[in-house]
Each structure stands twice: as C-alpha cells, then as structure tokens.
N, C-alpha and C positions, 0 to 999 in steps of 0.2 A: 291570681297574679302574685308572684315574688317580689318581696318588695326585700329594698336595700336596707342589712342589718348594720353596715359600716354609716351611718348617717353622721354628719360634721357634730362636733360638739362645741366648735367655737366659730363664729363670722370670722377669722381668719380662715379655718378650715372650708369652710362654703366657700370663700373667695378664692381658696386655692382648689376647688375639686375639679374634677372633668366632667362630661357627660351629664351637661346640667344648664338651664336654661333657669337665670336668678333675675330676680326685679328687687332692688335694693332702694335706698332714701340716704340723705344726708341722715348724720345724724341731727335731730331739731336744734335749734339754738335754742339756748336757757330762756324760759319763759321771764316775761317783766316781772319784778314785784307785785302782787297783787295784793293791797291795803286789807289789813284783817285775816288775809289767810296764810296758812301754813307755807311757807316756802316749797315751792317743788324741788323734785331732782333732774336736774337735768342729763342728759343723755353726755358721755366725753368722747368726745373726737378721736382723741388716741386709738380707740377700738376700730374706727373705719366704719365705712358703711352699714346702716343696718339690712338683715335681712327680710323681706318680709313672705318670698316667695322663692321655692324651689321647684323644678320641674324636673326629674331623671329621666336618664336610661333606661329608663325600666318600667317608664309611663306611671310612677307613683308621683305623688304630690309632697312635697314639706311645706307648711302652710307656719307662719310664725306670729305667734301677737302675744304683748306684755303684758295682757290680765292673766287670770289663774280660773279655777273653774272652782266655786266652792260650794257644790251640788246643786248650780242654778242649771244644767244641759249644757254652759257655753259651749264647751269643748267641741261637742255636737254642733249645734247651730252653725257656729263660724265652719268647719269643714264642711257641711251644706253651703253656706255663702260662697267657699270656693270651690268646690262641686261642680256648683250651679256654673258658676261665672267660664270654667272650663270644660262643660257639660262630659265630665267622670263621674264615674259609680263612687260612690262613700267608702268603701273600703280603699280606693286608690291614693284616699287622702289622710294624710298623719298630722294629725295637729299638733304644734310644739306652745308649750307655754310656758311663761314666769320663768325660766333660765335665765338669770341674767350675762353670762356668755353667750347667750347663743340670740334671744329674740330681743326686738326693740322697746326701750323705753317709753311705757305710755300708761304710766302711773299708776296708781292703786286702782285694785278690782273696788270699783265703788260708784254710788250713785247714779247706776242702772246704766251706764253708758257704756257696757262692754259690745251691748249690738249697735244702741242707736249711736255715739261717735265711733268706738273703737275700733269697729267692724271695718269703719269705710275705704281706711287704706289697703286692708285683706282684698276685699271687695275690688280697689279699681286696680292691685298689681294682678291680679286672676284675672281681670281682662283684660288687662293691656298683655299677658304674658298667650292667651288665648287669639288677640290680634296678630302677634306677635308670628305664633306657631302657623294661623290661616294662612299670612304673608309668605311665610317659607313651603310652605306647602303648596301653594298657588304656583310659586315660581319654579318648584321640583314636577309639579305636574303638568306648566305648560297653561294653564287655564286662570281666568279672571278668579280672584276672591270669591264676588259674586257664584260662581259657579258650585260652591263648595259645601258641604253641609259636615258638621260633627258631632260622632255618636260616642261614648265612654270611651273617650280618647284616641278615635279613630276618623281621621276628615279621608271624606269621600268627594269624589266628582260625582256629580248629583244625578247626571244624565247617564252615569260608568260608575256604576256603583262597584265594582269589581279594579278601578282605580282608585287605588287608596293609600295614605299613607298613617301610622301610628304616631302618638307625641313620641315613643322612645325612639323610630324610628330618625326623626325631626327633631333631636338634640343630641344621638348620639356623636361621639369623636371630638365635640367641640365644648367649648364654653362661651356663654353668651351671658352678659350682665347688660339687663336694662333699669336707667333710672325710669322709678315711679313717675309717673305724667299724670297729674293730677285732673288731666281732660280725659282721659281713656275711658272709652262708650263702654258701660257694663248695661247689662240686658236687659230690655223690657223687662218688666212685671209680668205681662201677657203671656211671657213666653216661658216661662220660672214651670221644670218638670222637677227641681228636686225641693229648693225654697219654699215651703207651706205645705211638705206634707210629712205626715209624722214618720220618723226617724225613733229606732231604740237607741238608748243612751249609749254613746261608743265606748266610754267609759266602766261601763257594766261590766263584761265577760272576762275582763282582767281583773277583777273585784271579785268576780263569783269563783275564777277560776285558785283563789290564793296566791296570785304574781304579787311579787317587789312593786307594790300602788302607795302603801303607808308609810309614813316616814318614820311609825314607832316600829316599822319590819324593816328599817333599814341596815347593816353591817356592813363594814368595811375588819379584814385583818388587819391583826395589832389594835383593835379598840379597846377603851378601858371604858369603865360607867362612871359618870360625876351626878353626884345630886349636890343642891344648894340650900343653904339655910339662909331662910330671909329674917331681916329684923323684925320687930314687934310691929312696926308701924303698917299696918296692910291698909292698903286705901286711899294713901297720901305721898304727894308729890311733889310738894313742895316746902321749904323754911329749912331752916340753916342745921336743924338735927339731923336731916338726910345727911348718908356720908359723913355724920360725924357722932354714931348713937354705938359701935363698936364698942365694948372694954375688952374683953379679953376673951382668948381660944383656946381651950384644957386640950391640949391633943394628945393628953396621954388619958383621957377619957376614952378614946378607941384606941391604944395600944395593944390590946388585944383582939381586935380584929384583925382575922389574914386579910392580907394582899390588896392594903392600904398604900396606895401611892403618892398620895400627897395632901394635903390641905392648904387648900388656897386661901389668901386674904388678901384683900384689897381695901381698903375703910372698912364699910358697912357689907361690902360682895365677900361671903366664905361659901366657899365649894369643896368638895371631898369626891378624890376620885380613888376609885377600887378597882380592884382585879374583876371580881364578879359584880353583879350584878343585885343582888341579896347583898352582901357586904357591905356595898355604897349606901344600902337603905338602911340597913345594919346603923350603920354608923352618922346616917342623920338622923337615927332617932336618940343615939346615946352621947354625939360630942357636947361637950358640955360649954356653952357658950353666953359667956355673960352680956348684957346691955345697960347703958344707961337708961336713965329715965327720960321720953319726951314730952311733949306738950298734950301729948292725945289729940284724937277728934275733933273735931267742932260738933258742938250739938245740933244732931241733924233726928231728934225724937220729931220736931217738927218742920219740913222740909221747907213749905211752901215760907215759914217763917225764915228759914236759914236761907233760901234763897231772894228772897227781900232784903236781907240784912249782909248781904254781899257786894262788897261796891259794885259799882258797875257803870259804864258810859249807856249811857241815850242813842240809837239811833232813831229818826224819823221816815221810816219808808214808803208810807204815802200820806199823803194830805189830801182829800177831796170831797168837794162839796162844804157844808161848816155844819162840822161834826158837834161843834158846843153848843150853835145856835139853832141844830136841830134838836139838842138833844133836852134846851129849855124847855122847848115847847113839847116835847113829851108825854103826851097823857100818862102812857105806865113805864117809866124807868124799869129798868132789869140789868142790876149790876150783877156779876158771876165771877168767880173763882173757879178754877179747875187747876190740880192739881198732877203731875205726871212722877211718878216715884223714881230713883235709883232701880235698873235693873242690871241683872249679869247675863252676859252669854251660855254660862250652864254647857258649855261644849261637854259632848258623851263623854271624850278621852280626852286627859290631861296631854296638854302640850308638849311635844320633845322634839328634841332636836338633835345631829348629829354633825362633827366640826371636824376639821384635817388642815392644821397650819403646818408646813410644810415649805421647805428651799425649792424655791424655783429657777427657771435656769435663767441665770444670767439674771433676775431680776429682783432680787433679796429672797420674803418670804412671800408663800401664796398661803390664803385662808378659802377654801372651800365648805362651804357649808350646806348641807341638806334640813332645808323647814318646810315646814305647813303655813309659811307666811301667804297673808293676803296681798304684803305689798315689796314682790322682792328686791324692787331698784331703790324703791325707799333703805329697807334692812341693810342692801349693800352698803349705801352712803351711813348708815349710821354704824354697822359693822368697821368700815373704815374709819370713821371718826374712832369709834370704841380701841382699837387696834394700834390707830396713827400711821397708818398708811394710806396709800393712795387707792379709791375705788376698783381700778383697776387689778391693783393685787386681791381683790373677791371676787367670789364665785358663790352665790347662792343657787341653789339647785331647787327649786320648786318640786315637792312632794305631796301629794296629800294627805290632810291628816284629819281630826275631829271637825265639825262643820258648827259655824260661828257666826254666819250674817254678819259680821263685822270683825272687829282684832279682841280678839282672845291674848293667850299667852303667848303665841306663838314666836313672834318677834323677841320677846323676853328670853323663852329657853335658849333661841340662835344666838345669844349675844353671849349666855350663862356657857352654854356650849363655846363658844371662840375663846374666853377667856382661860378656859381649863383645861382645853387643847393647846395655846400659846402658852402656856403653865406648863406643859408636860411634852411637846412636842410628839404627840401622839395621837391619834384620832380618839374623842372622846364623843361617848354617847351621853346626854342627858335629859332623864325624863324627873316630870316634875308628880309632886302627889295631886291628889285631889284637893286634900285643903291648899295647900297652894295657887292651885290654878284658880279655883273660886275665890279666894280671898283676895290674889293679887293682879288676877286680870283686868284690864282698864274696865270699868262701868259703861253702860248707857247712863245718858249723863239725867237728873232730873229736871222737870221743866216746870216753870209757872206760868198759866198766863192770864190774864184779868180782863173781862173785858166790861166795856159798858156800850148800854143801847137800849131800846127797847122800842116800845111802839104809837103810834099817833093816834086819834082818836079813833080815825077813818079805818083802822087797823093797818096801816103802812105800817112799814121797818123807818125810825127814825133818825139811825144813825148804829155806825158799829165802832167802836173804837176798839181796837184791840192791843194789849200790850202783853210781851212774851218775854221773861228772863231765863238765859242759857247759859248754864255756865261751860268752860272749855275743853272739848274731849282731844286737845291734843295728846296728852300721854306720852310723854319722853321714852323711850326704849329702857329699861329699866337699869339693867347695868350701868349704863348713862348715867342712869342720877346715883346709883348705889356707889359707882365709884369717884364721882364726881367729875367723872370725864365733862359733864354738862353740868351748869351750877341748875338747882331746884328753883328756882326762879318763877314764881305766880306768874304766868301772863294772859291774856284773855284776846280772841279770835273772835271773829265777826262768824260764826257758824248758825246762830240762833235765827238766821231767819226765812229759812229752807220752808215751804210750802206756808208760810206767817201771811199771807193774803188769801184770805177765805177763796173761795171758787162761785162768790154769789155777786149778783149786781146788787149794792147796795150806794143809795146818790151819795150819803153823807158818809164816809170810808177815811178811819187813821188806822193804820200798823206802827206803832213802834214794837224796838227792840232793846233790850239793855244785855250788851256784852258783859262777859266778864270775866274773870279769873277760875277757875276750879274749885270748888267744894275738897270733892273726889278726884281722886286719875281717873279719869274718865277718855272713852273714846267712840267710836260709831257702834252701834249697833242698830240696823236695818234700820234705814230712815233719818237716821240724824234726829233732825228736831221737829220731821214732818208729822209725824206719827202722833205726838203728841198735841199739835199746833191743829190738825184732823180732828184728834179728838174734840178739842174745844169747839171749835168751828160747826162740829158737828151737834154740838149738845145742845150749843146755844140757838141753832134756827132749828132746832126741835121746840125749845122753849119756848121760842118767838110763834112758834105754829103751833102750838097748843093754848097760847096765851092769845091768841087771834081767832082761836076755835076755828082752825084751817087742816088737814087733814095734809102733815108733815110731807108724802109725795108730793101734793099739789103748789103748797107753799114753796117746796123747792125749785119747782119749773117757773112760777114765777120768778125769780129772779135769778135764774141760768141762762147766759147769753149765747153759751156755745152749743152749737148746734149739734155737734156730737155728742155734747152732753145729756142735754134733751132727750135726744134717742136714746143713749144707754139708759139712762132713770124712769122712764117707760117702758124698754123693752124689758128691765130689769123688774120692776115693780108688778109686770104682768106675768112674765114668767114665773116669781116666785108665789102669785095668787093673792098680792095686796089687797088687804082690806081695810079699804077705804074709813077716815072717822077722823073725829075732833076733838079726841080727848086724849088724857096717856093712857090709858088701860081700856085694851079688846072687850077683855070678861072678864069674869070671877068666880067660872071654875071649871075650867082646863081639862073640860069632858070628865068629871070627876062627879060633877054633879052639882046643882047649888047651893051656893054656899058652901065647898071645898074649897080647902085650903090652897089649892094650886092655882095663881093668877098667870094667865097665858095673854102674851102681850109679843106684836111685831115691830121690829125697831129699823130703821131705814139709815142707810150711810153712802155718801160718794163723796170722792175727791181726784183730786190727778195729782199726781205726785209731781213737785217744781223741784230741783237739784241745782246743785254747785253755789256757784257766787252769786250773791242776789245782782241784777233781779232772775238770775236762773233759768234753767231749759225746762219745760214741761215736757213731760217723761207720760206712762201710761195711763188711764181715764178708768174709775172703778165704781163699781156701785154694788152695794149688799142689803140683803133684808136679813135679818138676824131672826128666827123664831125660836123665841125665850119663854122658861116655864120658871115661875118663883114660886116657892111655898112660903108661902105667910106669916107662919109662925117660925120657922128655923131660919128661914132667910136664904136659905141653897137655893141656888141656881144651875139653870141647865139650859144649855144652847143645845134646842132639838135640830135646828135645822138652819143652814147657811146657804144663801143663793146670792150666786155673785156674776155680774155681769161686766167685761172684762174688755175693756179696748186696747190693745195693747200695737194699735199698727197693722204694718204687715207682719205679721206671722213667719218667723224663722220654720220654726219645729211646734206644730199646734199639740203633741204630745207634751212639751216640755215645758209649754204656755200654763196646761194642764195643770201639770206637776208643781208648777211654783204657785196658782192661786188655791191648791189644796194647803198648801205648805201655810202659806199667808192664813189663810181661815184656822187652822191650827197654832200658830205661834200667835198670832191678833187675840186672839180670842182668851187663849194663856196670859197672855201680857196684859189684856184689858181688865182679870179677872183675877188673874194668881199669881202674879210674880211682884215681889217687890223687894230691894235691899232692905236690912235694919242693920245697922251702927253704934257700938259699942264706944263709948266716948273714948274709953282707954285703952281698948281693943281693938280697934278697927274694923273692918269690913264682918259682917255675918250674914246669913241669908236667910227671908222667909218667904212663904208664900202667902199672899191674902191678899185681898181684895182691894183693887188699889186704884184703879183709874176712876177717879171719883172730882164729883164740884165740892168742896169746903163751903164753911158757911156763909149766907148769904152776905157781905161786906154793910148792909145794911140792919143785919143784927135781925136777922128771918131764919125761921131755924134750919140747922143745916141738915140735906136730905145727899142723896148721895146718889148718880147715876153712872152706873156700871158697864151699859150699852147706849149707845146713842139712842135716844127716842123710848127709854124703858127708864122709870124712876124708879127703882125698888124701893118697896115700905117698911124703908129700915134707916136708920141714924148712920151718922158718920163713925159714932164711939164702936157702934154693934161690927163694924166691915170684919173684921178679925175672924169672923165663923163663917165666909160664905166659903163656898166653893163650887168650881164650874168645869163640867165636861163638854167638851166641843163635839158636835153629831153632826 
C-alpha cells in the first residue's frame, strides 16, 4: 500500500483536508485543582477540535495520541489497538505522537497509563469510525450491516464475497467529521486477531535504517550551535541565590574564536552561540565567567538523617484496626529503617535540542521547537510562560532522543534552546555536555521510610505502621528559575504516597506520609516513590517470616487477599524452583564445596504497582525470585538468575510485555545494588555507584546489617556497602 506523504501537520490542516473520514473530541475542559498535585495543562480551545482519528483515501490510517514512546513499544501497541478495532494490517497504520500541533492533550507519558487510560479514546474513535464505515458500506451495497464482514480494510457481503467495497473506496471525494461517542461498541476480546500477538517494534527499521528519528540528527538551514554555561549551584532549585549568583561575562575571553555570534545573558542563564559546531564547545570551555558565592548544599553525607530534618506536613492515609494497642501487646517488636538513596537517569546521550522563533503570519512571533521531551504540552506551556507568549504561538515537535524512564534534561535544553534562538532570530541547535546533563538533570528523589511492627506470641503479624518521607520531584524547567521568569520558591507536593499501602492483609494497618519541599531538583524516575515504598514493604515481611520461622513464599500467601495474586506468587515461586525454608540463608557453599566462601541464597518479591493521586489506580501485578550468590569475605554480589512472573492484563503486544520486564530486571537490580547520588556540600550534584538499597540501623540501637535484596541479608555492615558490586544474569 502507498501511503499519503502530504499528511496534515496542524488540526487545522486535518479539518480542512479531503478524502478523509476524522473522529475528533472537544477539546477537555481544564481539570479542577487537585490538593497536593502539580497543576495540569490544559488543552486551549483556540486550536479547535482535537484529533484523534484519520481514515484516507488511500485506506491508511493517522492514529493520534499525546503520550510519546520512550522505548516502552507504545508506538506499536496503540497502532495494534487501532488495527484491531478497524481490522487493518499494521503497516496501514501511522501513529502520530507528542506534536503538540497536531495530537491531543493528555499529559505526561507517566505512570503506566499510556495503554491502561490513554489508550481508551484511540480505542473507541477506531470503532466508532469502523461503525461508521460498515453503515456506509451497507447502504452502498444495498444490504443489512449484519450482512457484512471486514478484512484489512475491505468489507465484504458475506454471502457475495466478490461484493465488496474498500475503506479508500468509502471516504473518497468527501469529508466526514465524527464527534467521539464515548458509547461506541469496540470489539469483543474473543474476537482480537491483531491485540495479543507479538508485533516487531514499528519504530525499529527507521532506527536501523539511519532516517531523521533523533533529535541530536535533527538540522534545519541557517542553524547556528549554542551551548550554555550553568552556575556553580548543580542540584538545587530553590533560595534567593538562584538568578541572582551572576558577576560577570569576559567576552573578550573568546574573541579569538571565529564565528562567534553572540553571548547571551539573562541573570544566572549565559548561552554562546557559534558558527560551528566545535567553536560553541570551543568557547564553553574558555569564556571566562565569574560567580558569586552561594550558600552550598545541605548536608546530605547522611540522607536518611537530611530527610528527617526537612520540615514536612503529616498526611494520615490509613487508620485501621488499633495499631498502638496491638502493638503493646507485642511479643517481639521490630522497629526498621530503610533507606532509598538520590539517583540519576544516566541517559546514554546528553540532552539537545533544536529551536526556530520566527514571524508568523499575521500572528507576532511562532517558536517551534524539536525535543526529546516526555511531556510535550507540559514544555509548551512552560515554553510560553519562558517566552511570554501565548501557548498557542508553540510548537513542540516530539523527537526521539536518549531513553530516561522519566525527565532527564530534556525539557531544560528546549527552553536553553528557545532563549538563543529568540536572542538571534535564527534557528539554533543546542546540545548539552555530559557533565552537564548528569549534574543538572532533576534526580529521583530520596526516600525514607520507617516502619514499626512486629509479631504476637501465636506468631501473627501485630500490626504494621508504616511511615514514608518524600520530598518534591516537581523540578521547575530550569531556564524558569535561572532567569527568574518563576521565583525558586520551596514548595512541597503530595507525591509521596504512590504504592505507601503494602499489598498484604494486615488487621492492625497505619500509612502515613510527610510531604515536603525538595532537598534536590528532583523529578520522576520510573516509579515515583513506588519503588522505594516496595522496597520496604518487601524487606520487612521478609523479616517478619524469618522471625516467625515461616518460609517467606508461604507467609506471603497468608496474608494476600487478591486472588490474582495468589496465583501469580505460586505460579511464580514454582516456576522459578522455590525452595522452600525458614531461615535467611539456603546454604553455605554455592556448589563450591563446604565451607566455601560463596553463600547461595533465594530472595522472593511482589507488588502491583498503585499510581496517580492517592488513593490511586492499580496498574500491573509482579512477582520475582532473585537467585543471589555472595562471597563472604569481599562482600560482591551476583544476581545469577531473575524469574519474574508478570500480570500485566490483556496483553497489547506480548513481545513488548517481554521487552519491558527484561528491561525492569536490569535497571531494578542496578538501582537496588549500584546506583547512588553523592553530594558535595559546595559543589553540588556528583555521582557514584555502590551499594545502596539498604535498612540503616536498628532505631533500637541493634547493630546495623544491611539487606540489598529483598529476603537476602548479606554478612556485611552498613560502614562496608562502598565495595559490593552486582551483575544482573
């Protein structure tokens, strides 16, 4: 099939085309306020309709939706959803994403909802545009609906298979706009020939082939290159030095570099843009650029103590049962600390971006920009604000770029980029360094959480208390704060209590949570504050089954109520060859022989992931046995073997299911094991790796041991963590 190279690049254009069959939506009205969280953006009417659905002349599909794909398959998946729903072959379908001209507003790619909500409007405009087509087709051939059956875009009379008509057929000469009908029958499960069967990434052969995919291979003619110098302060976001730590700009420091075109300043934002390319780097490594002194760091040598010592409001998110007056009665108390460190995104390639502010007609200025943003409508509105124009005068262009599991730099170069193209009136490319992007990209934020509990004589669970401090990964766009377009303002978001209600039946149950202001800039990285809130969750009914002398699988089924859970945590536990026991340690020597030094030990984990605003959607269902090899004397670790049992629903693309719980067992396993920030009080942001997902000492003053995987205590101190290291197998 030929598909259509002149495709719309704006929802005016789709509204004005021909030969095209559209399912459109209002745009949404501004969401309420919602207490504790980030303000959305809302969709502006000015723009008209959104799209969500194209059909052509030509029998190809334009399929539209405002997540972006940041190497999770969506891209894929969603064109299977509408595929299915217009039973076409996958190549008839072109999926559009994160344009903000052209697809609808429906927030940041985050918190797993790009199939399970974001999906659903894709979903019911492909069948209603599929009803849509049988109706005109019925009435062109003279015959009931019923009558009718369709194959890759061809309905047939059932009985007269040789009566037939094509979708190009059934939308040429005209234009047809239907609004979405939130009741439009999309198809049985039963019936699903393309939904749940593995699909190659569509994404791929434009990647393998060298096409224009990345936004650091993006050009435009007349580009110049800008790079930026940032202040001393990397890591921080907030207090009155921001935007005012500036002294002075030598720019006759680079007067000897050719084909210097400017040096921007703004307060604390200086940019340098060049002819070449080399030149611009040239010349950020030589402008000579003085700063005052600011306040530095907070000391964060000790996190869990920095984030104790962070003010913070109380939430109470459950009360049940009587947590205190089970917890009197106690036989063995087990207070615990766990700890969750500062980490970074680590993206392969530093962040860039590419900007074009530019006279539009009749309407002032247009700013067009191409990123690797995750969240393009968000960028646009704060691109607007950065500019002081109306949303409308943006255009972010969604491009791929380095892969992030959350916000990187991305957002920061698009903005670095707008300011030094509205400074020059020329399109400017800017790519950032490596220290840079590491230094200045928003963090996963640190987490504390403490719990108390412990067990009754009988060996019940006597109660769980759990309490979680988080502090804020909003992260202002950074040009925002460098130039003071947005004052550096502390403020603190209800974000901390994402997956904060364990996944066990437990009678006597409190969650709190204590909101708070930032440490760090900080912002999501996979999972928000689930990952960490898991971690605990998980360590401590290891404890509690060890200290019950109950064989950690079995203690979990007790007190799992859901029924799918159930089934995964046995189907998983048998699959991966659980062996059964009542203690923390398998054996003591790792077919090595006895008395070798190798301690071989199986560590067991599930959770479901809960997202959004508490109290949250529960999202996918997981369970893993981890097989761990320690050596005793060095302390190294080695994850030989990971088996993961994986509920994730119906099944989009069971390839791509695949793909992301490889993906997980490889960064999980990094992050439980090797990644942690370290922090320079007067220097800001640095990075190590070591060993970091650990419980601190016992708050009862018991010495402190340190558990690196769930259900595995390694025989090593909290002081020793600094020397392990772990490969994922």
């Amino acid at each position: 099939m030929t598909r259509r190279a002149d495709l719309p690049q704006t929802r005016a254009e789709f509204l004005a085309a021909d030969g095209v069959l559209l399912v459109v939506r209002d745009t949404p009205p501004a969401p309420p306020p919602a207490k504790g969280q980030p303000a959305l953006i809302a969709g502006n009417p000015i723009e008209g309709d959104e799209i969500l659905l194209a059909v052509w002349d030509d029998g190809s599909v334009s399929a539209l939706n405002g997540h972006v794909d940041l190497g999770t398959g969506i891209q894929t998946a969603l064109a299977q959803i509408v595929a299915e729903e217009l039973d076409l072959g996958m190549p008839c379908v072109r999926m559009m994403l994160g344009d903000t001209a052209r697809v609808p507003n429906q927030g940041a790619t985050i918190a797993s909802a790009s199939i399970q909500i974001h999906s659903q409007p894709l979903r019911l405009a492909a069948a209603q545009a599929r009803a849509w087509l049988l109706a005109r087709a019925a009435g062109r051939l003279g015959v009931a609906v019923e009558a009718l059956q369709v194959r890759n875009g061809v309905v047939r009379v059932t009985e007269a298979p040789d009566r037939h008509l094509s979708y190009a057929d059934l939308v040429a000469n005209q234009r047809t706009v239907l609004r979405l009908d939130p009741a439009a029958q999309s198809k049985d499960p039963a019936d699903y020939r393309v939904v749940g069967t593995r699909q190659a990434r569509v994404d791929i052969p434009a990647k393998l082939a060298g096409e224009l995919v990345f936004v650091h291979d993006m050009r435009v003619p007349g580009m110049l290159h800008g790079r930026v110098v940032r202040p001393p302060y990397a890591g921080a976001d907030h207090g009155e030095f921001i935007g005012n730590t500036l002294e002075a700009v030598d720019e006759s420091s680079i007067a000897h570099i050719p084909g210097i075109h400017a040096v921007g300043v703004i307060r604390d934002f200086v940019g340098i843009v060049a002819e070449r390319e080399e030149h611009a780097e040239q010349a950020l490594r030589e402008l000579r650029v003085t700063w005052k002194s600011w306040p530095g760091m907070p000391d964060l040598s000790d996190v869990a103590q920095a984030l104790r010592d962070n003010p913070s409001t109380q939430r109470l998110l459950v009360d049940e049962g009587d947590v205190d007056g089970a917890m009197a009665a106690a036989a063995r108390p087990m207070q615990r600390t766990y700890v969750w460190p500062y980490q970074m995104h680590a993206s392969i390639g530093p962040s860039c971006a590419l900007a074009d502010w530019q006279p539009a007609d009749g309407s002032g200025m247009q700013l067009r920009v191409w990123a690797g943003s995750q969240n393009p409508h968000v960028l646009r509105a704060d691109l607007a604000k950065l500019m002081a124009v109306d949303d409308v005068q943006v255009d972010v262009v969604r491009m791929e770029a380095a892969g992030c599991y959350g916000r990187n730099g991305a957002d920061d170069v698009a903005a670095d980029a707008a300011l030094l193209a509205r400074a020059m009136g020329m399109p400017v490319r800017v790519q950032l360094t490596r220290e840079q992007e590491h230094a200045w990209e928003p963090k996963g934020a640190a987490q504390l959480m403490e719990v108390d509990g412990g067990l009754m004589a009988d060996g019940r669970i006597a109660a769980y208390d759990f309490e979680t401090s988080y502090p804020l990964n909003g992260a202002p766009t950074l040009a925002l704060l460098l130039t003071r377009t947005v004052e550096p303002v502390a403020q603190a978001f209800e974000m901390g209590d994402r997956t904060a209600r364990p996944p066990y039946s437990y009678d006597n149950l409190r969650v709190k949570v204590n909101d708070m202001a930032p440490i760090v800039r900080a912002s999501w990285l996979r999972g928000v504050s689930a990952l960490p809130s898991s971690f605990a969750h998980e360590s401590y009914i290891d404890e509690l089954a060890t200290a019950a002398g109950v064989d950690p699988v079995q203690f979990r089924l007790r007190h799992l109520d859901d029924p799918r859970a159930v089934e995964l945590v046995q189907a998983t536990a048998q699959k991966a060859g659980w062996r059964m026991r009542t203690g923390p340690q398998e054996n003591a020597d790792g077919g090595l022989g006895e008395g070798g030094d190798i301690l071989f030990g199986q560590g067991f984990a599930y959770a479901r992931y809960i997202h959004s605003k508490w109290p949250g959607f529960g999202a996918a269902w997981a369970a893993w046995v981890a097989d761990v090899e320690v050596n005793r004397k060095t302390g190294e670790v080695h994850v030989r073997r990971v088996v993961v049992g994986h509920d994730a629903g119906l099944m989009i693309n069971p390839a791509g299911v695949e793909h992301q719980v490889h993906g997980n067992v490889i960064q999980t396993t990094s992050r439980a094991l090797m990644e942690e920030m370290q922090f320079a009080p007067q220097q800001g942001c640095r990075t190590g790796w070591r060993a970091v997902a650990r419980r601190v000492a016992d708050r009862r003053g018991r010495e402190p041991r340190v558990g690196q995987l769930p259900d595995h205590q390694l025989p090593r101190r909290a002081g020793d963590r600094g020397h392990a290291h772990a490969a994922a197998g």
